[in-house]
N, C-alpha and C positions, 0 to 999 in steps of 0.2 A: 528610370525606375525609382519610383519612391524608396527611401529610408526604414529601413523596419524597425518599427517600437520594441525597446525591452523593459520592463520591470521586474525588479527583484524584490522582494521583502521579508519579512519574516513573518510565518506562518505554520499552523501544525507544528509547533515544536522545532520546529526546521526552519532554509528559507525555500520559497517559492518564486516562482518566475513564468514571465507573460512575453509571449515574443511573435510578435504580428506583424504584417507585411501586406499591407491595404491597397487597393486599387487607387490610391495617394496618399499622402504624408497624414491628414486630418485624421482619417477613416482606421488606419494603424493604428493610431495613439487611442481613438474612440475606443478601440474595440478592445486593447489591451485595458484601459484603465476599466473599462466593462471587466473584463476577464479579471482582475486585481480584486475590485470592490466582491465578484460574487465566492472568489476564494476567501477573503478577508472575514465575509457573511459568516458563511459556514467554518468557517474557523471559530467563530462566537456561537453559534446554533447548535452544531455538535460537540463541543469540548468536554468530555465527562470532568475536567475538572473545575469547571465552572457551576457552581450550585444553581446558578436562574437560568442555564442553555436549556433547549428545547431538551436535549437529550437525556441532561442529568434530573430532567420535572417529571419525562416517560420511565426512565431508572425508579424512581422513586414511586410513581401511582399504585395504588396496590390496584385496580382494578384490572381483569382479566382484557379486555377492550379497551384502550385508550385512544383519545383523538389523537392525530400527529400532521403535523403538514406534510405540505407536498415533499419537502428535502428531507423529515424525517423518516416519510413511508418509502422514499428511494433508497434511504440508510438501510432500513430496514429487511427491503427487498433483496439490497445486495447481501447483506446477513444471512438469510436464506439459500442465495445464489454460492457465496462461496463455501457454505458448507455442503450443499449438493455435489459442488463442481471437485470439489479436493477430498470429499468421501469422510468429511468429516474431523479433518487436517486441522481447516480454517475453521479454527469456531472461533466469533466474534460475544458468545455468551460468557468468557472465561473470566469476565472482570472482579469477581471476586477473588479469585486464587490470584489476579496479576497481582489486586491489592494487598491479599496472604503474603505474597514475595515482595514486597516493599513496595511496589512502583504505586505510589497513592497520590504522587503531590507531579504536578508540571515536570519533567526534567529536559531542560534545552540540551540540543547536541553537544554544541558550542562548551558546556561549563561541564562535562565529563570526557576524560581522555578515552581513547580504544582502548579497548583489552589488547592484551599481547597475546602472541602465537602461542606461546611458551604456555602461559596463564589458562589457554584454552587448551591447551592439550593435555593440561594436568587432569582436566575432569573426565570422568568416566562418559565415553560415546556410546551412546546407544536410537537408533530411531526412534521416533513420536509415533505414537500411537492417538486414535480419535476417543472422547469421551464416553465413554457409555451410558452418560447420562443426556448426552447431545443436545443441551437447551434452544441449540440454531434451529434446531428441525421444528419446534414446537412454535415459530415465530411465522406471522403471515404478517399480508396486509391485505386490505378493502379499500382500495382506491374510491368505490362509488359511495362507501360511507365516510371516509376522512379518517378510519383507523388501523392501527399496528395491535396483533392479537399477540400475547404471551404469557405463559404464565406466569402472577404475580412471584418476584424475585427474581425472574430470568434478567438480566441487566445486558443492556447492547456495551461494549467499548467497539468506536468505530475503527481507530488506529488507521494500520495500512488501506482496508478497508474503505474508509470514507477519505484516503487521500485519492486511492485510484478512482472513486467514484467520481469525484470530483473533478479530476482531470478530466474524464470523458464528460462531465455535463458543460462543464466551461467548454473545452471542445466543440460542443455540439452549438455552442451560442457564438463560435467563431468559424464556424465552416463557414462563411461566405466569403474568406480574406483568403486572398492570392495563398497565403503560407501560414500557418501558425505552429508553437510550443507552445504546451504548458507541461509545467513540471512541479510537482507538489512532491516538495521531501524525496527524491529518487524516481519518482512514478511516472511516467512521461506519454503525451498524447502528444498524436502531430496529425497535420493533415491541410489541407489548405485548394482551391482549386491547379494553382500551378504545379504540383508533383514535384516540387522543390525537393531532395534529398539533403537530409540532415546529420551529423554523423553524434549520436551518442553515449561518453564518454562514462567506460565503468571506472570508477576509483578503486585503488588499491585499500583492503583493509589493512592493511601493515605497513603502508608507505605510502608518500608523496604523488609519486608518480603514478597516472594511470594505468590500467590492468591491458584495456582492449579500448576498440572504435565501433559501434556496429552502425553503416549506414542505411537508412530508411526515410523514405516519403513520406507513408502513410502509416497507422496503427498506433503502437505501444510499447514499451516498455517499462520494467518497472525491477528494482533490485531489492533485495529482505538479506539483512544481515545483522549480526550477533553482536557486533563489536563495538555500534556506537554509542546507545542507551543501558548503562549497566550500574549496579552499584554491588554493595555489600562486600566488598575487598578482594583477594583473593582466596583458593580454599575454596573449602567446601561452602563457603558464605557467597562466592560470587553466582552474581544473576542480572537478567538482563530481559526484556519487554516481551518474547516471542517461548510461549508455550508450548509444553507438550500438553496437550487435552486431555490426557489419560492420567496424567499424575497430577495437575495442576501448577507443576517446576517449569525454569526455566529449562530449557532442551538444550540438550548437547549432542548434537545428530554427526557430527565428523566433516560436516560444511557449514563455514564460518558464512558462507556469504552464495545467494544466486539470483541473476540475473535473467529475467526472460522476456522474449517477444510475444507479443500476441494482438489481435484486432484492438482491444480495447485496454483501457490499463486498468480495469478493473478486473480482467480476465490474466495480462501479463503480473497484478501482483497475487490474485490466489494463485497461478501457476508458479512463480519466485518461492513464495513462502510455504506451498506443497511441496516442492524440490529441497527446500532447505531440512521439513520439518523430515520428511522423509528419506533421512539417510542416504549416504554413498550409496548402496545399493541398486536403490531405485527414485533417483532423483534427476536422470537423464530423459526418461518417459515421464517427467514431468512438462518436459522444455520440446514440445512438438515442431514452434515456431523459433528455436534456437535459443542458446541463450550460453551464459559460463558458470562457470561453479569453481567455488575458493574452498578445498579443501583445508581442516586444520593442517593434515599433515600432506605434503607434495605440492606440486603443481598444478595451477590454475589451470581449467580445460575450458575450450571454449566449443561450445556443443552445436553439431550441426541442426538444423530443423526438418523434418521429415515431409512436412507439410510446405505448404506456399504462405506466405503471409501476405502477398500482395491479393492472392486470389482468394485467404481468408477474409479479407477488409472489405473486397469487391462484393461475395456474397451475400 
């Protein structure tokens, strides 16, 4: 058996990683550094904090119609996709109010510590609610003309978004390897012809140690949580990347952290960041294909799936 390729690097704000398992030693590495160069791409192409990316020139056009390439009208289309799919959860239009709450400049994981339990339970919990001004819904694309429709000032951030995308299109350029991962910032795509099982390690928001294992073949996962990305101190000052659409704040839902399975990771993180934004309550019929949830206060649950995920992926 050949050697499987890994690379890691940093990406998205994060790092990312390529892990391929070739029908021989050549054919792994090929496909991995494929897999590196087209995440590294779109890492420059969608950056809203990049003034010349593809992203931040369609942010800025005032015209109702703009051209957009093929990777921007996939942005695009998943913008659309996850606010259909999460009822309005997922709005990827909210980049103005992220910037209203500070987040305006790059922030690496790395050079901000977590919040604490303590920190987080000071703030008043209440679930997210969807915007009423809904600017995802007014967003198309036109594949046969080359353009993304919105109206001028509606702005994309791709965030979780364009990681999970990403995972499934890199995916899709390595289905012919015996096994592959890709992993963008938490978001994870797997699949490979040999049904390899992999086991996926949730991290602890509050410590070292990991939380759970979940093992899987084929599909997705992908985790949204509160604790990495945050600034503004403690108090009523702190905040953190993940909105409520209805107020334009960062959310304090009473889950610090969730994790979900699903066919695609584009589909396991609008489900992740559905369950999150949407409270205890009902954040468990978020996670169909399984997944765990960190509440602020208690213990970690680790949620069964209602559903098949092997027979999701099959479909």
């Amino acid at each position: 058996m050949s050697a499987e390729a890994h690379l890691e690097f940093a990406c998205f704000g994060g790092i990312a990683s390529v892990h391929v398992l070739g029908s021989d030693e050549e054919q792994g590495h090929r496909l991995a550094e494929q897999g590196r160069e087209l995440l590294l791409d779109a890492h420059r192409r969608l950056s809203r904090f990049e003034p010349a990316s593809e992203l931040s020139r369609l942010n800025r056009d005032p015209r109702t119609e703009a051209p957009a390439s093929p990777l921007l009208r996939h942005l695009a289309a998943a913008v659309l996709t996850a606010g259909m799919r999460s009822g309005g959860l997922v709005d990827a239009t909210l980049l103005d109010a992220i910037e209203r709450a500070g987040y305006r400049s790059s922030l690496e994981i790395a050079e901000v510590p977590p919040l604490s339990r303590a920190e987080l339970a000071a703030q008043e919990q209440a679930p997210a609610r969807p915007s009423a001004a809904a600017g995802w819904s007014a967003v198309r694309v036109d594949a046969e003309a080359g353009t993304v429709t919105r109206p001028p000032g509606v702005r994309i951030d791709g965030g979780g978004i364009a990681k999970g995308l990403m995972a499934d299109l890199v995916g899709e350029e390595l289905a012919g390897a015996r096994t592959f991962a890709v992993e963008c910032c938490g978001d994870v795509r797997l699949g490979g012809s040999s049904g390899l099982p992999r086991r996926i390690r949730v991290d602890d928001p509050f410590g070292p140690a990991p939380l759970h294992e979940f093992e899987i073949s084929v599909g997705a996962a992908a985790t949204s949580g509160i604790t990495r990305r945050s600034w503004g101190g403690s108090g009523v000052g702190l905040a953190h990347q993940i909105l409520d659409p209805a107020s334009g704040r960062p959310a304090f839902t009473g889950i610090v952290q969730a994790t979900a399975l699903a066919p695609t990771a584009l589909e396991a993180e609008i489900l992740a960041k559905s369950a999150l934004l949407s409270g205890l309550e009902d954040a468990r019929g978020w996670l169909p294909f399984g997944g765990l949830l960190v509440p602020v206060e208690g213990e970690p649950e680790v949620v069964s799936g209602t559903e098949s995920l092997a027979e999701a992926v099959a479909a």
